[in-house]
C-alpha positions as CSV (number, residue, x, y, z in Angstrom):
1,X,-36.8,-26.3,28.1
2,X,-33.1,-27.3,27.5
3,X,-30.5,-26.5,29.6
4,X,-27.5,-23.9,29.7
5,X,-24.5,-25.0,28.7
6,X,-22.0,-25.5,30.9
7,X,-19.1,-22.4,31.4
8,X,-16.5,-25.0,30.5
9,X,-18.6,-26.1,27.3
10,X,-18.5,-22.8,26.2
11,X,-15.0,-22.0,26.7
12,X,-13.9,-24.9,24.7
13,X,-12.6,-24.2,21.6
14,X,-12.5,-26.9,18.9
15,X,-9.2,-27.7,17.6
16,X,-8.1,-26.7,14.4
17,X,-8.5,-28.3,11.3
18,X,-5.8,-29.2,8.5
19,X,-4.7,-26.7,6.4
20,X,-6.0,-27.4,3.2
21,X,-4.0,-27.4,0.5
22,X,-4.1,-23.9,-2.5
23,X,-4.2,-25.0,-5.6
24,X,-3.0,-21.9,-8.0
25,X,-4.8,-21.4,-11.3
26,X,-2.3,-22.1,-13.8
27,X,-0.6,-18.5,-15.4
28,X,-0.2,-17.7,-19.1
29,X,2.6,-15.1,-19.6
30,X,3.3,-13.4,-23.0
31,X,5.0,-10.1,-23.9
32,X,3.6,-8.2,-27.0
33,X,5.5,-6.9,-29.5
34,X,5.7,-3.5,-28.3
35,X,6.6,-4.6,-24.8
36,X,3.2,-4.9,-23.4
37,X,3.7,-8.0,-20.4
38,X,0.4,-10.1,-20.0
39,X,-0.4,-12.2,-17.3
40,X,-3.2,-14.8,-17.8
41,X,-5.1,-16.7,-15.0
42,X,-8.7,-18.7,-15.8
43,X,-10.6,-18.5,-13.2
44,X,-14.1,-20.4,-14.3
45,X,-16.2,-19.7,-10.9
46,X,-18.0,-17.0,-12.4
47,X,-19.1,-15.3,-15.6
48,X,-16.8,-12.4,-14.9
49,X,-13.6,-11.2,-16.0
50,X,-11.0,-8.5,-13.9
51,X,-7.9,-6.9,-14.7
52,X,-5.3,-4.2,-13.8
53,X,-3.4,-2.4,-16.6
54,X,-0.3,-1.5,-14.3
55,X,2.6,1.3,-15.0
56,X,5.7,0.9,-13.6
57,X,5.6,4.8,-12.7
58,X,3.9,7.0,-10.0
59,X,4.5,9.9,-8.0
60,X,8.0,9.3,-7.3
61,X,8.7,9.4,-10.7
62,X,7.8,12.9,-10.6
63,X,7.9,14.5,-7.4
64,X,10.7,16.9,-7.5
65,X,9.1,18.3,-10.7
66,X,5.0,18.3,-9.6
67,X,4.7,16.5,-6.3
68,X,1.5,14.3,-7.0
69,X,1.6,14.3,-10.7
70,X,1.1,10.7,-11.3
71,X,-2.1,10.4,-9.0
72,X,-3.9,13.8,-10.7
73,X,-2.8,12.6,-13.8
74,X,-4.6,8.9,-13.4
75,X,-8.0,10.2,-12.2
76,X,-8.1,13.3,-15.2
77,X,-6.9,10.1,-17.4
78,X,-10.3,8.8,-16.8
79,X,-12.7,11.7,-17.8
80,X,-12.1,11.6,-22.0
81,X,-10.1,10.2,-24.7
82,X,-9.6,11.5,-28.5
83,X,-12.7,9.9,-29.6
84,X,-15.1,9.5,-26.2
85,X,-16.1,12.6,-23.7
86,X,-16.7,11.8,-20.2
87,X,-20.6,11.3,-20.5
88,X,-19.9,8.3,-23.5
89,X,-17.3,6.7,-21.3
90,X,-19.6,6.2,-18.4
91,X,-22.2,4.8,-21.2
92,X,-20.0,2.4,-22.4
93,X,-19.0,1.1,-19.2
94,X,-22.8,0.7,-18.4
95,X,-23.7,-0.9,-21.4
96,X,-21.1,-3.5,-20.6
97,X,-21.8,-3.7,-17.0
98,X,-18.5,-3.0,-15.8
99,X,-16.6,-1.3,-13.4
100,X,-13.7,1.0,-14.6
101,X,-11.1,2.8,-11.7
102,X,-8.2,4.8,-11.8
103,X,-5.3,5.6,-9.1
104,X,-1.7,5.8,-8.7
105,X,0.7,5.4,-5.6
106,X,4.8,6.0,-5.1
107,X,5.7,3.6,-7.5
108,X,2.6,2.6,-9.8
109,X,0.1,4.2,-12.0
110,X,-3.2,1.8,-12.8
111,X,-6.4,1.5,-14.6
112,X,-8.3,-0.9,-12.8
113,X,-11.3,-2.7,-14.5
114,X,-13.9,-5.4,-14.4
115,X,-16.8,-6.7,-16.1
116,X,-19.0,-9.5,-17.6
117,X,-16.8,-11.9,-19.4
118,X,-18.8,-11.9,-22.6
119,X,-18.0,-8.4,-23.4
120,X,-14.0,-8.4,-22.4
121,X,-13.5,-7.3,-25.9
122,X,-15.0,-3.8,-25.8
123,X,-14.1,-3.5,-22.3
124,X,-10.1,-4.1,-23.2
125,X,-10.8,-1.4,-26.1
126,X,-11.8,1.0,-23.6
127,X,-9.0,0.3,-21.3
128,X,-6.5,0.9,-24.5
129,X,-8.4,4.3,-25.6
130,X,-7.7,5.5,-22.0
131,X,-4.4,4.3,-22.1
132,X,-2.9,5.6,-25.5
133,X,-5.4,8.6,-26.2
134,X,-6.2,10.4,-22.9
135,X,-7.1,14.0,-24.2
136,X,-7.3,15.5,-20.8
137,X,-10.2,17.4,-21.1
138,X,-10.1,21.1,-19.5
139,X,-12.8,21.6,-18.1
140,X,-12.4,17.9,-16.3
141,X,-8.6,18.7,-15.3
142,X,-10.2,21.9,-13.4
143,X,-12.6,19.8,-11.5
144,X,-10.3,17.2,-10.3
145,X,-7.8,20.1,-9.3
146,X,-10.4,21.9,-7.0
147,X,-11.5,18.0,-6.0
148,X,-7.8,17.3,-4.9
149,X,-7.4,21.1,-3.3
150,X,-10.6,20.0,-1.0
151,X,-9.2,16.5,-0.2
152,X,-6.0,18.1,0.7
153,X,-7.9,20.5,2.4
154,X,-9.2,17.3,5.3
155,X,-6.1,15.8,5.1
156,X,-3.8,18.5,6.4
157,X,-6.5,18.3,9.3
158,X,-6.1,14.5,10.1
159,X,-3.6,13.6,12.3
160,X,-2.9,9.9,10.6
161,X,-1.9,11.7,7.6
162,X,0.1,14.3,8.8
163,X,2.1,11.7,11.1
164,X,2.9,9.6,7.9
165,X,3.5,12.6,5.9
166,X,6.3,13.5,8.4
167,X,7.8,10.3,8.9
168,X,8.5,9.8,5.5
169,X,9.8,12.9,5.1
170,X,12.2,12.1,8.0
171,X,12.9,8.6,6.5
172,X,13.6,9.7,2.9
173,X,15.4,12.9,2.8
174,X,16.3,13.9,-0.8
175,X,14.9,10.9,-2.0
176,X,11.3,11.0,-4.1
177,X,9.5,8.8,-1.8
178,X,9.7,11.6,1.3
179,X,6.9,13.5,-0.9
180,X,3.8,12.3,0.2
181,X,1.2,15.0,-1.0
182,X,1.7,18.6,-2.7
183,X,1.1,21.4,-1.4
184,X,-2.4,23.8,-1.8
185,X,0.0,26.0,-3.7
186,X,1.6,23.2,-5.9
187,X,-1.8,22.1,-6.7
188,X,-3.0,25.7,-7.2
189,X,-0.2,25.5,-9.7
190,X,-0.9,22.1,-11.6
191,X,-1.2,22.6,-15.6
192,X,-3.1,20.7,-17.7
193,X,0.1,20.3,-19.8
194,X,1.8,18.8,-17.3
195,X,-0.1,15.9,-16.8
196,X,0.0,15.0,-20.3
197,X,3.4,15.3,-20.1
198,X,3.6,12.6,-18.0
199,X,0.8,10.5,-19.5
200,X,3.2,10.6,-23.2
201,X,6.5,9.6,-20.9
202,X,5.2,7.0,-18.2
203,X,1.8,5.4,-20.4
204,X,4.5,3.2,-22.4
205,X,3.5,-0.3,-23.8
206,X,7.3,-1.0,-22.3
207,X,6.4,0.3,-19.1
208,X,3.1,-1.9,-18.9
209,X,1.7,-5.0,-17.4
210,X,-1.8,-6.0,-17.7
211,X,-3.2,-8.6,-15.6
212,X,-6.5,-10.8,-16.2
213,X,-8.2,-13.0,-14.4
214,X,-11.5,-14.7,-14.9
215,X,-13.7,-16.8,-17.1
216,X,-12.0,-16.7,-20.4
217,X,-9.8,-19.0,-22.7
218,X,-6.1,-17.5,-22.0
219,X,-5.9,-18.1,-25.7
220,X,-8.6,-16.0,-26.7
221,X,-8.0,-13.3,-24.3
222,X,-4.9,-12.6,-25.7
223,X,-6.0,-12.5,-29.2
224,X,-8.4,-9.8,-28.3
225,X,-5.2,-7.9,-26.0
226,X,-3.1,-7.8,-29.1
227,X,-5.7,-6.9,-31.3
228,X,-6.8,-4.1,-28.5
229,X,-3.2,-2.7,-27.5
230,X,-1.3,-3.8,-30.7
231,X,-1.3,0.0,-32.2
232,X,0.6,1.5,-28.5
233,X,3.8,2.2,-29.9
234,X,6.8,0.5,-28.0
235,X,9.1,2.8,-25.7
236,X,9.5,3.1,-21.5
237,X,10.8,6.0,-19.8
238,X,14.6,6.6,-19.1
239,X,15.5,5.5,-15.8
240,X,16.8,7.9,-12.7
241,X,19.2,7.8,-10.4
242,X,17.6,9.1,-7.5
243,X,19.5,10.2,-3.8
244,X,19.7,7.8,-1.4
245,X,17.6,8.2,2.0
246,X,19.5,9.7,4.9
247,X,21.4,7.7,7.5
248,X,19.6,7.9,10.9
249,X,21.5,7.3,14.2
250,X,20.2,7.9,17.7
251,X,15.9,8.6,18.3
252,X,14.6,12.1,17.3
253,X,11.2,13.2,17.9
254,X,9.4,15.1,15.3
255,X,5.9,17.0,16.8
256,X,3.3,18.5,13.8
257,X,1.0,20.9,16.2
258,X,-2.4,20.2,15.9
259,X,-4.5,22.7,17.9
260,X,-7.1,22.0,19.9
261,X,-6.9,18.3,20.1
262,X,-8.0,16.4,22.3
263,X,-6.1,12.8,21.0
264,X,-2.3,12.6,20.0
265,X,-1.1,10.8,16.9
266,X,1.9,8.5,17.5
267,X,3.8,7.1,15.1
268,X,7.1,5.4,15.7
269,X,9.0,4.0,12.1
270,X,12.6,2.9,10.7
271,X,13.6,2.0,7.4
272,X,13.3,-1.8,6.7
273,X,13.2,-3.8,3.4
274,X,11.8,-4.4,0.5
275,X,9.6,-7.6,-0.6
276,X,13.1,-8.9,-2.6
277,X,14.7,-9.1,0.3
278,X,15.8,-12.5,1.8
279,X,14.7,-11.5,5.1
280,X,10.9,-10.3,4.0
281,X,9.0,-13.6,5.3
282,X,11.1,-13.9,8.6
283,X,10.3,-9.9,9.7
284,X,6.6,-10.1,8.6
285,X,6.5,-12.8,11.0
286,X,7.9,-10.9,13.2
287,X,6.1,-7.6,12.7
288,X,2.5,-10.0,13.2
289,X,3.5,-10.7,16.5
290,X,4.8,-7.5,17.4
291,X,1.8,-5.3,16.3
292,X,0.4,-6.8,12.7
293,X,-2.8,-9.0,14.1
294,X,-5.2,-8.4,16.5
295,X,-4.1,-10.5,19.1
296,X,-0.3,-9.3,18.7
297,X,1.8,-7.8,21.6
298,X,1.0,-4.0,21.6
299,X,-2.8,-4.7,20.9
300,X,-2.5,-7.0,24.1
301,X,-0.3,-4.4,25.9
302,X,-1.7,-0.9,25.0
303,X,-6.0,-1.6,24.1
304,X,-6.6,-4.8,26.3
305,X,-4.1,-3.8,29.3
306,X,-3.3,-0.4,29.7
307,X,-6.7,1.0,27.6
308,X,-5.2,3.3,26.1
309,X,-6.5,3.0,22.3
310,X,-8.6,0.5,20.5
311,X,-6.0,-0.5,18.1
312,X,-2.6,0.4,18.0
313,X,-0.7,-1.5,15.1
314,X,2.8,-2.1,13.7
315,X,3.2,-2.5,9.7
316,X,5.5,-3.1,6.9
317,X,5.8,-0.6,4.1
318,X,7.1,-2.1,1.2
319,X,8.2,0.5,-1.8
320,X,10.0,-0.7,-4.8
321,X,13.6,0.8,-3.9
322,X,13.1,0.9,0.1
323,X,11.0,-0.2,2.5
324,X,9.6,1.3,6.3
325,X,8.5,0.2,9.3
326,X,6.1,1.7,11.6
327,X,3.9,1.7,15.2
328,X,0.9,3.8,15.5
329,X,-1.5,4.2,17.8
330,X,-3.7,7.0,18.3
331,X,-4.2,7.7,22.1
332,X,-5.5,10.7,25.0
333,X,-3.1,13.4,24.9
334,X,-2.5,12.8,28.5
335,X,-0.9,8.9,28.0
336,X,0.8,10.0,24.9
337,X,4.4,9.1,26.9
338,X,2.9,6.0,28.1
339,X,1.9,4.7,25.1
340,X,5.5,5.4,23.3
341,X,7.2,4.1,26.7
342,X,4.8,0.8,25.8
343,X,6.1,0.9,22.5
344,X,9.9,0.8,23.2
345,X,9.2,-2.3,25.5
346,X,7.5,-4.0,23.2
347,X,10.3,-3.2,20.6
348,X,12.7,-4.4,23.1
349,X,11.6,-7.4,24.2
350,X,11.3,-8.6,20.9
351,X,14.8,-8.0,20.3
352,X,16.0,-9.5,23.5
353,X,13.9,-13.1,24.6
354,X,12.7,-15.3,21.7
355,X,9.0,-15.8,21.3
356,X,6.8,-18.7,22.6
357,X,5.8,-21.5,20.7
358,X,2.2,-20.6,20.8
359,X,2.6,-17.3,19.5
360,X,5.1,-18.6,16.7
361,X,2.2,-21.1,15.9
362,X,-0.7,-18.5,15.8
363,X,1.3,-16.0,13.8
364,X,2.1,-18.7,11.2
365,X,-1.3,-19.7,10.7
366,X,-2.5,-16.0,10.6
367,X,-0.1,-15.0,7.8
368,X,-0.9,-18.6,5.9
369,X,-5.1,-18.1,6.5
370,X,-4.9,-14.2,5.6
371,X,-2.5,-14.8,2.5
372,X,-5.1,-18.3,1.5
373,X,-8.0,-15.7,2.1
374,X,-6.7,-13.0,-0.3
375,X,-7.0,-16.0,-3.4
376,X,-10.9,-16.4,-2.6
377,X,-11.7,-13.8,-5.4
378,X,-10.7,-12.4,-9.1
379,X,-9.7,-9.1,-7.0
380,X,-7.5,-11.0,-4.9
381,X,-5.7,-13.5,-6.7
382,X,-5.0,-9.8,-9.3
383,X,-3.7,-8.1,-6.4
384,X,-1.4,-10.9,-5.4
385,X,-0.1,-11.1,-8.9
386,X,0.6,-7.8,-9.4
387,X,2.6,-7.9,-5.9
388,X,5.0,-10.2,-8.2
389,X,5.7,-9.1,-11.2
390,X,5.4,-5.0,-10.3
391,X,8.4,-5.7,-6.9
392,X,10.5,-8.5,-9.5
393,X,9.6,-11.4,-7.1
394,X,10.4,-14.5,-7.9
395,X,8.0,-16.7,-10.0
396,X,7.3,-19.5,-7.1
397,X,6.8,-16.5,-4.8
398,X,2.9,-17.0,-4.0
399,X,3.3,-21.0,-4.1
400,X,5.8,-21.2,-1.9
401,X,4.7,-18.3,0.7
402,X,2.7,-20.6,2.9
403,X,5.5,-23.2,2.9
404,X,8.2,-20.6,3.6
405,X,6.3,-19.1,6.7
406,X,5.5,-22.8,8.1
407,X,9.1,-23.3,7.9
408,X,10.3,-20.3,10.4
409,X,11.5,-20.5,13.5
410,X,11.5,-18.1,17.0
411,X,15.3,-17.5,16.2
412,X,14.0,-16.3,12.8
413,X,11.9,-14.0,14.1
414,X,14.9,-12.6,17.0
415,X,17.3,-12.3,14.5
416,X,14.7,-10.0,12.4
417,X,13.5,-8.0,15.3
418,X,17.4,-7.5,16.2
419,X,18.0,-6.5,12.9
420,X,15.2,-4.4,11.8
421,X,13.1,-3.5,14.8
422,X,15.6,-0.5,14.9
423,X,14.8,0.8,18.9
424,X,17.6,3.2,19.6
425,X,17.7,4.6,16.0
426,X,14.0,4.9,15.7
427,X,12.2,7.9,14.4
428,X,9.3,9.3,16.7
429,X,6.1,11.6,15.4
430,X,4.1,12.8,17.1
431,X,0.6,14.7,16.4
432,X,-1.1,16.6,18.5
433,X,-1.6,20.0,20.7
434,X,1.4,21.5,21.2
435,X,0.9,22.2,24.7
436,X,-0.6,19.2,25.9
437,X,2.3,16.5,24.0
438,X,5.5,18.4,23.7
439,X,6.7,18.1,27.2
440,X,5.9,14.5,27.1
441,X,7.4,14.4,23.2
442,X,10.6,15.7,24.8
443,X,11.4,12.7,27.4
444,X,12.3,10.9,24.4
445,X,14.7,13.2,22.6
446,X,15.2,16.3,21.3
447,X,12.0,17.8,19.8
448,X,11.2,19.3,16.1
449,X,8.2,21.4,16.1
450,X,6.1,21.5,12.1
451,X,2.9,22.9,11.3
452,X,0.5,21.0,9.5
453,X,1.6,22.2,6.3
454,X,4.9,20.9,6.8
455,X,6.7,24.2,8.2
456,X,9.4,24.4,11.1
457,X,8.0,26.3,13.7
């Protein structure tokens, strides 16, 4: 019978490996005649083929008009064009074996598909019936209306939603982006009419870009886009000028009452940057050692030392004209003060000592490992594509991440916590009980009571 290993045996940890080296799958970029931009990327490893037709347009565009237009509009842009009813799309897709999805977010609008390579051709003709002759079907617009009223319906009962509703609201004022979700009314109110008003503005070949990856000839596959998309007649929506967001000076605490709960939501955010920036790769360093891996700062602080939540986190939010960033943790109502007091240190202490060596060197190889990870699959090297041409990054942008992250330094990362880890101006929500969190709320400023529908109490 062999032996237990020894404690020290097991507590070694192998030392790590080179970084081996990404080598990106060359790109083929055209732009059709009507203003349709194609990205191209073989990718040979399997007999499959996915894409992403992307619109430069999503709820923002139309949130003062119909708050959430863009996203009902995408999922009843599914259900039926001219020529197919729901029932013939789903056949179609089956026959193929594929996979079609549809969405929308602040800033984009997408059809999202994917499929066996050998029959790209009839899949890209679906894709281009959907996206040129939607007929938004009444009786399928009705059921995704009462589908979104119910969804609405959970959400204005979960406190991570309701926090991040609020903060943006705080962080955006006047501007689009501080409209998160309608209201039941405003979705009571949605008209079929309107969403194909916005499908004949923002569903412009001008205002496209379709991205493909997989195992096809770049030559070929754009012979069969132009032959697919060649009849969507050129044109992209007029540009707005929209308000800017509000300027924020000195902490304010924001409390949506939740009753009868038994955890508080905390969320603590700032405005930031966008991905153009030249400070982006030196605060996502930061922001991983603050709170964006598991084995950052507040995880270390609040879960594996003070116990008071499993995962508290920190994040970037990167929108196409501004950019957030945010704490949360959700925590007992009765260390919802701790947690935030927890939070401020953390916040502080990045801005005043520089970090270690070690944790400089285990942030850099987390953001290099999870960025190498994300290029493992047709999905992910998409995704990462569509991160560069939708925010107007660079064209080196993904080859020279790795390098540019490798190349930072601790006084990098202070200078970006000084700058954008915003402490003293930073905006707090809270969600919870109203009697159990607003006398704790209220040790760190003056406190804002909302109901969950968004109302000043």
């Amino acid at each position: 019978m062999a032996s237990a290993p020894l404690p020290e045996a097991r507590a070694a940890v192998p030392a790590l490996g080179p970084e081996r080296p990404v080598v990106w799958p060359r790109r083929a970029q055209s732009t059709l005649a009507n203003g349709l931009q194609v990205v191209l990327v073989e990718s040979h490893t399997v007999p499959k083929f996915t894409g992403q037709l992307l619109l430069r347009s999503g709820n923002a565009a139309a949130a003062r008009q119909v708050p959430g237009l863009a996203e009902m509009t995408a999922a009843v842009v599914r259900t039926g064009t001219e020529s197919r009813a729901s029932r013939q799309i789903e056949e179609d897709l089956r026959r193929m074996g594929a996979d079609l999805s549809t969405g929308a977010g602040a800033d984009s609008s997408a059809i999202s598909f994917s499929g066996l390579a050998e029959f790209s051709a009839g899949l890209l003709e679906l894709v281009a019936d959907l996206a040129q002759r939607a007929s938004f079907p009444a009786g399928e617009f009705e059921r995704e209306r009462r589908q979104r009223l119910e969804e609405l319906r959970i959400e204005r009962t979960t406190p991570g939603f309701l926090a991040g509703e609020r903060l943006r609201k705080v962080l955006f004022g006047e501007h689009p982006y501080a409209l998160v979700a309608p209201t039941e009314a405003q979705v009571e109110g949605y008209r079929r009419e309107q969403l194909a008003d916005f499908y004949r503005e923002h569903y412009q070949a001008g205002n496209a870009l379709l991205l493909a990856v997989g195992d096809f000839s770049a030559a070929a596959m754009l012979e069969q886009i132009e032959k697919a998309f060649r009849d969507w007649p050129a044109g992209k929506p007029v540009e707005r000028q929209e308000p800017a967001p509000p300027d924020l000076r000195a902490r304010r605490v924001f409390l949506v009452h939740l009753a009868d709960t038994v955890q508080a939501q905390v969320l603590v955010g700032s405005r930031a940057i966008t991905r153009r920036h030249a400070d982006w790769h030196r605060l996502g360093l930061a922001n991983s050692i603050l709170g964006g891996a598991f084995n950052s700062r507040l995880v270390l602080n609040i879960r594996e030392q003070k116990g008071y939540t499993y995962s508290p986190r920190s994040a970037l939010h990167a929108l196409r004209q501004h950019g957030y960033f945010s704490v949360h943790a959700a925590v007992r109502n009765a260390v919802a003060a701790a947690t935030l007091a927890e939070i401020f240190y953390e916040l502080d202490r990045m801005r005043a000592l520089p970090v270690s060596e070690e944790e400089l060197a285990d942030a850099r190889n987390y953001l290099s490992g999870v960025f190498s990870l994300g290029l493992g699959t047709q999905d992910g090297i998409a995704g990462q594509l569509a991160t560069v041409y939708l925010h107007d990054l660079p064209e080196d942008y993904l080859e020279t991440y790795r390098d540019k992250i490798r190349a930072l330094t601790a006084d990098d990362v202070l200078a970006a916590a000084r700058k954008y880890f915003d402490s003293p101006n930073a905006q707090i929500v809270v969600v919870g009980d109203r009697q159990e969190v607003e006398p704790q709320a209220a040790l760190f400023g003056e406190v804002g009571v909302y109901d969950t529908q968004g109302n000043r109490m």
